[in-house]
C-alpha atoms as one frame of an Amber mdcrd trajectory, in Angstrom:
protein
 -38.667  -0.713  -5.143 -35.906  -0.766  -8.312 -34.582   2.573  -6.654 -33.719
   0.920  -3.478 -32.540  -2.105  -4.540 -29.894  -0.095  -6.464 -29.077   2.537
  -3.780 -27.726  -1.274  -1.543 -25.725  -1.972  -4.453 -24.328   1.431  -4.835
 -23.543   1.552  -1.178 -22.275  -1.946  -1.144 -19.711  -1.448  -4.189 -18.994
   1.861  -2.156 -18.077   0.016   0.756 -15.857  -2.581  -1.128 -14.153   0.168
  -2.459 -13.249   1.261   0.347 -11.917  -1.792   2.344 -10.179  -2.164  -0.490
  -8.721   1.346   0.030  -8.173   0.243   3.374  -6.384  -2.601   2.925  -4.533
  -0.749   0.293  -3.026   1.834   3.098  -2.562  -0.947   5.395  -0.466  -3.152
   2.906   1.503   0.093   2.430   2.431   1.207   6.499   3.420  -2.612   6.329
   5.496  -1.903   3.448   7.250   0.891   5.393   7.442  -0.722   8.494   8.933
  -3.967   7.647  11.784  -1.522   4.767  12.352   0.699   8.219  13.667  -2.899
   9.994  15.251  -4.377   6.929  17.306  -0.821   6.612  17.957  -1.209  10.117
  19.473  -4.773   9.908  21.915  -3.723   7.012  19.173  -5.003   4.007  18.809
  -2.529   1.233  16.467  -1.081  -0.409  15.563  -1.837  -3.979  13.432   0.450
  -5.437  16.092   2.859  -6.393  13.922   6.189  -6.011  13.101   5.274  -2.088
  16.787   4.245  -1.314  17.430   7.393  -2.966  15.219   9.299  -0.843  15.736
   7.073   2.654  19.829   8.081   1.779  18.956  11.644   1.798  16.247  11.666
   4.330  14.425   9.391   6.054  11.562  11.063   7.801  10.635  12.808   4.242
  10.760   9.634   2.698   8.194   8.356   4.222   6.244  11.196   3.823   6.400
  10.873   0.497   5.918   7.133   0.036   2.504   7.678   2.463   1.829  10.760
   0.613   1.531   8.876  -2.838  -0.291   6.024  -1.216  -3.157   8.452  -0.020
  -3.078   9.946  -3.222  -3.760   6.750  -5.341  -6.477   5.735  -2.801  -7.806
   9.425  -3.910  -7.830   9.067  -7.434  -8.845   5.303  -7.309 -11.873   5.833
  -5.091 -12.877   8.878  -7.690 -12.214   6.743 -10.366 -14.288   3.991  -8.797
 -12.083   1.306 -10.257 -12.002  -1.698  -8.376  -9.652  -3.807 -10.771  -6.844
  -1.069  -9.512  -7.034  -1.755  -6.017  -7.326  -5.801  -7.150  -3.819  -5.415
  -8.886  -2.449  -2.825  -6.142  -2.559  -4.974  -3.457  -1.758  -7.841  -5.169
   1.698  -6.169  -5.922   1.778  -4.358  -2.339   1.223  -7.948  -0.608   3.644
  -9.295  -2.560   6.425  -6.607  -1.761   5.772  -7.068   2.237   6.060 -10.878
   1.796   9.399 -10.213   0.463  10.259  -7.587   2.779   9.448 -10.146   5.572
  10.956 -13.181   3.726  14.809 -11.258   3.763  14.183 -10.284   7.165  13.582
 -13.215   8.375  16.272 -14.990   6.429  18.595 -13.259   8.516  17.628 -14.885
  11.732  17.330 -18.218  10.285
């Protein structure tokens, strides 16, 4: 009976882990999405290594920013550390607030 009651709690931190992967990805395509408008309506972009890159080239910019996002989620659901994705998308929902927030301080 011990062995089964474990193998739920394995499979239900697996599953957190997860939406919390999840979530991570989606905070992130929001991230891009709302940076793609702001460029768009003369905003700027802060981090300095992405306005770099969307400068230079757009498209391969956000290959790369989806390309480290993927590979985060990688090493933080080998890693199994849950705290990461707790801080991650603390920071990422806190970046697409502000993205939104100077958007929509332009129409107001």
């Amino acid at each position: 009976m011990d062995y089964i009651e474990d193998t739920k709690y394995i499979d239900l931190e697996n599953d957190i882990l997860k939406m919390h992967g999840r979530i991570f990805v989606l905070l992130n395509l929001l991230d891009v999405l709302t940076t793609i408008f702001a460029l768009n309506l003369g905003l700027i972009e802060v981090n300095p290594l992405m306005n770099w890159m969307f400068e230079k080239n757009i498209f391969f910019s956000i290959i790369f920013k989806i390309s480290i996002v993927f590979l985060i989620n990688f090493i933080a659901q080998k890693t199994k550390l849950k705290i990461f994705y707790n801080i991650a998308n603390l920071m990422m929902t806190i970046v697409v607030i502000s993205n939104l927030y100077n958007i929509l301080r332009i129409f107001i």
